[in-house]
C-alpha positions in Angstrom: 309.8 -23.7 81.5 311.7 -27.2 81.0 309.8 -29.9 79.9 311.5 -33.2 81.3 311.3 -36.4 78.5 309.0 -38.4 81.8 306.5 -35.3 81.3 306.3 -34.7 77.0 305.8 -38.6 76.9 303.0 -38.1 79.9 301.5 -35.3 77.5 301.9 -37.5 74.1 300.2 -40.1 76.0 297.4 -37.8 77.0 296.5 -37.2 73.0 294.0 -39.3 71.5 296.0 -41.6 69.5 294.6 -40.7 65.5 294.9 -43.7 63.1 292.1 -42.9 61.1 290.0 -39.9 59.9 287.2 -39.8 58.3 286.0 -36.4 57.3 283.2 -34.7 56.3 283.5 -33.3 52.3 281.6 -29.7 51.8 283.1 -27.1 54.3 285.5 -29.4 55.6 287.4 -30.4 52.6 285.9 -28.1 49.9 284.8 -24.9 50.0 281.7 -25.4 48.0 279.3 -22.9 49.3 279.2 -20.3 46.5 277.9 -23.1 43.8 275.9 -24.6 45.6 273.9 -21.0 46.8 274.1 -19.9 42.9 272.4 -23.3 42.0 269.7 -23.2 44.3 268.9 -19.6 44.0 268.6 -20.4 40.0 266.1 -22.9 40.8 263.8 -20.8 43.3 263.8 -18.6 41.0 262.7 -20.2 38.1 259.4 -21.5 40.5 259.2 -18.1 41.4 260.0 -18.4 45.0 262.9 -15.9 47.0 266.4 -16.5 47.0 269.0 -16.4 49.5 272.5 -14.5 50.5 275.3 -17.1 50.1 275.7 -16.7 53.6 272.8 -18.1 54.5 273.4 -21.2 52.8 276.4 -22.2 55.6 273.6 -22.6 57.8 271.3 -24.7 55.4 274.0 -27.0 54.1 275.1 -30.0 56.6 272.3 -31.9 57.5 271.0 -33.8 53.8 269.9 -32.5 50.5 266.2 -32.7 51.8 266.8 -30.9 54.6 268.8 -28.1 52.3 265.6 -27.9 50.3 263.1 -28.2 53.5 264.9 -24.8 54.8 265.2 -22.9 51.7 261.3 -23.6 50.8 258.4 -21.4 52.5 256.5 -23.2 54.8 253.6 -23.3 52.8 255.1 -24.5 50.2 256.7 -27.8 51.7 254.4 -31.0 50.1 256.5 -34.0 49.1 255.4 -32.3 45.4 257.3 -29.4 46.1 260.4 -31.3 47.8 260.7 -33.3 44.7 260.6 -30.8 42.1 262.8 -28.0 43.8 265.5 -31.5 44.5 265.3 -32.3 40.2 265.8 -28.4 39.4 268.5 -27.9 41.7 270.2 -31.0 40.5 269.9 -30.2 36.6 271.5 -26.9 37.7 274.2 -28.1 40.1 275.4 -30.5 37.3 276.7 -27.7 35.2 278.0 -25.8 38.5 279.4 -27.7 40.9 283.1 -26.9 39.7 283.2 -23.8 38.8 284.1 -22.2 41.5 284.7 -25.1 44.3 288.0 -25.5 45.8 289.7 -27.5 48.6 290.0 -25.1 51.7 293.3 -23.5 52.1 296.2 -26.4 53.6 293.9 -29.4 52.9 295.7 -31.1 50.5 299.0 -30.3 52.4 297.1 -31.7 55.4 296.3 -35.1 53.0 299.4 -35.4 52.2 300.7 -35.2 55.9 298.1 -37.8 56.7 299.6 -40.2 53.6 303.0 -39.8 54.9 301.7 -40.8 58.3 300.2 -43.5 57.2 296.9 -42.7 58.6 293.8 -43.9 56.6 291.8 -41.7 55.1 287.8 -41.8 54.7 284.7 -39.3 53.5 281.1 -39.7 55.0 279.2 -37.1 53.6 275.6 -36.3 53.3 276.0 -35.0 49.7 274.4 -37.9 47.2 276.8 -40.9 47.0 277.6 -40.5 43.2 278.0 -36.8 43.5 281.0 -37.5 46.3 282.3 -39.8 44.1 282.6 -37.3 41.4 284.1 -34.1 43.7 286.9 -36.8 45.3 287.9 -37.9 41.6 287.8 -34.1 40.5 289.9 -32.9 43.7 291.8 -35.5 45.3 293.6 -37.9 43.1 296.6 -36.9 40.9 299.0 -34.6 40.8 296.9 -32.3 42.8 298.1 -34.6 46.2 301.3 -35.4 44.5 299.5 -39.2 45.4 298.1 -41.1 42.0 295.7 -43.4 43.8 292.8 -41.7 45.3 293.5 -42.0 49.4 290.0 -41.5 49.9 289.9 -45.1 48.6 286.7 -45.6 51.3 283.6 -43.2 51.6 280.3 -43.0 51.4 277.9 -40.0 50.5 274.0 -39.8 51.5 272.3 -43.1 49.5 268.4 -44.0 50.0 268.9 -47.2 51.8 271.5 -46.0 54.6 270.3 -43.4 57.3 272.6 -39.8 57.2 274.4 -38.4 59.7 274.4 -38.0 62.7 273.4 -41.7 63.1 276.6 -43.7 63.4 275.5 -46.6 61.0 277.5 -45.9 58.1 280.8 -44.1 60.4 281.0 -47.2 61.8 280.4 -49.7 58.4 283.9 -47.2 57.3 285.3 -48.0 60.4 284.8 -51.6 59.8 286.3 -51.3 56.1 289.2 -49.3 57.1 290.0 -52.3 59.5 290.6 -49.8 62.6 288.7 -49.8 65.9 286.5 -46.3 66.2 287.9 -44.8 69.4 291.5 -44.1 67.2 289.6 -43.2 64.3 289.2 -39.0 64.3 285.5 -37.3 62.6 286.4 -33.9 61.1 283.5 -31.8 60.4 282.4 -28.3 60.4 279.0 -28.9 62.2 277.1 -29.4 65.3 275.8 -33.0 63.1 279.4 -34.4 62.6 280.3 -33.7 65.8 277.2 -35.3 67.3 278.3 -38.1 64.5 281.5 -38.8 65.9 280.1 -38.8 69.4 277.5 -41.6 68.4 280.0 -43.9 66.9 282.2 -43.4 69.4 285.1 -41.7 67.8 287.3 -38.7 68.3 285.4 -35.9 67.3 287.3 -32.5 65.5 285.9 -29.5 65.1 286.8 -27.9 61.5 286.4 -24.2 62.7 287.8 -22.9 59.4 284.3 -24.5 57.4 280.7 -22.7 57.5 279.8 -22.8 60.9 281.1 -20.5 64.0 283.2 -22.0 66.6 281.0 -21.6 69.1 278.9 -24.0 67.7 281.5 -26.7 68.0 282.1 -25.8 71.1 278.3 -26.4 72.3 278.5 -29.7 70.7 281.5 -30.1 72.7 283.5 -31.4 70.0 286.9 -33.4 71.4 289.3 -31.4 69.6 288.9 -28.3 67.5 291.5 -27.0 65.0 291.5 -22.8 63.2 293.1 -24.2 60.3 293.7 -27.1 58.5 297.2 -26.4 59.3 297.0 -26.3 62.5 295.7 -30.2 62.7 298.5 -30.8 60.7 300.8 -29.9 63.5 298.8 -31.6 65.8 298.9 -35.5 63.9 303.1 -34.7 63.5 303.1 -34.4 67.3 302.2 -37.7 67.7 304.3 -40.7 67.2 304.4 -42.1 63.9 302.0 -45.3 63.3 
């Protein structure tokens, strides 16, 4: 069927116009699953208590390292005590984990380099601890690795005490603010029901990463703007638009 130029500029029109993204880091960016399951299974197991499939741990992860640790414990076994201590042990393990097998999903850092030559902005709000984002962006997305030597996640934010996680909007919007661009062109990426419910709260487009840890129906319940199979295919998408 012919498209006339009046009707593919009526269509372009139609697409939220993306100027921003900020997304979220484990199961968006990086696939992160398999250290994080090994490390927390290590430290059940040294307090005696059952471990779990890897798989299970898609469903865990998402919604705050307390919460990871609130669904992994028995329910007898959940005093603020018991939080604490099974948060410290996981930690000392993670420390000497996190990397080893971790690794940007498949056509991410083709998709950030798309984004660079775009000129969109770039931006992480994660609920992993703030200094441990810090660490996984240095250690997978500055360098040679993006063919880009300055870190384009130059503003993010992981989980910190003082700030609330998502899916409040608080801290979505204080990135929005930094990155100087009004939230309704700004695009959340996330794998989860919470970043979708994040992006809806801050009033931003919202994108479903259906190639992370959660199904697609899921995303679809949360009625997510937007949702992509690949991060490939939301490459495709941001070249259809017109350039910035």
């Amino acid at each position: 069927m012919h498209i006339t130029k009046q009707k593919r500029q009526e269509q372009m029109n139609t697409k939220p116009k993306i100027k921003a993204i900020i997304f979220d880091l484990d199961g968006t960016l990086l696939d992160s699953i398999h250290d994080i399951a090994v490390s927390m299974n290590l430290a059940l197991a040294e307090i005696g208590l059952p471990e779990y499939p890897e798989e299970d741990y898609k469903g865990f992860v998402g919604g705050g390292f307390t919460e990871l640790v609130k669904k992994v414990l028995p329910s007898n076994k959940q005093s603020t005590a018991n939080i604490e201590s099974l948060k410290q042990r996981f930690w000392e393990t993670y420390e000497v984990n996190w990397f080893l097998h971790t690794t940007p999903f498949p056509g991410i850092l083709y998709l950030i380099q798309s984004c660079i030559a775009r000129k969109i902005r770039l931006s992480i709000l994660s609920n992993k601890p703030h200094y441990f984002t810090k660490k996984m962006l240095r250690n997978y997305f500055r360098g040679v690795l993006i063919k880009h030597f300055k870190n384009p996640f130059g503003i993010y934010s992981g989980e910190q005490p003082d700030k609330p996680a998502k899916p409040d909007p608080t801290v979505a919007l204080e990135l929005a603010e930094k990155l100087g661009i009004a939230p309704e062109f700004i695009a959340f990426i996330g794998d989860s029901d919470v970043d979708i419910q994040t992006a809806k709260n801050a009033g931003m487009i919202s994108i479903g990463a259906a190639w992370g840890y959660r199904d697609k129906a899921e995303l679809k319940a949360a009625k997510a703007d937007l949702i992509f199979d690949t991060p490939l295919d939301l490459v495709k998408y941001i070249e259809s638009q017109p350039s910035i």
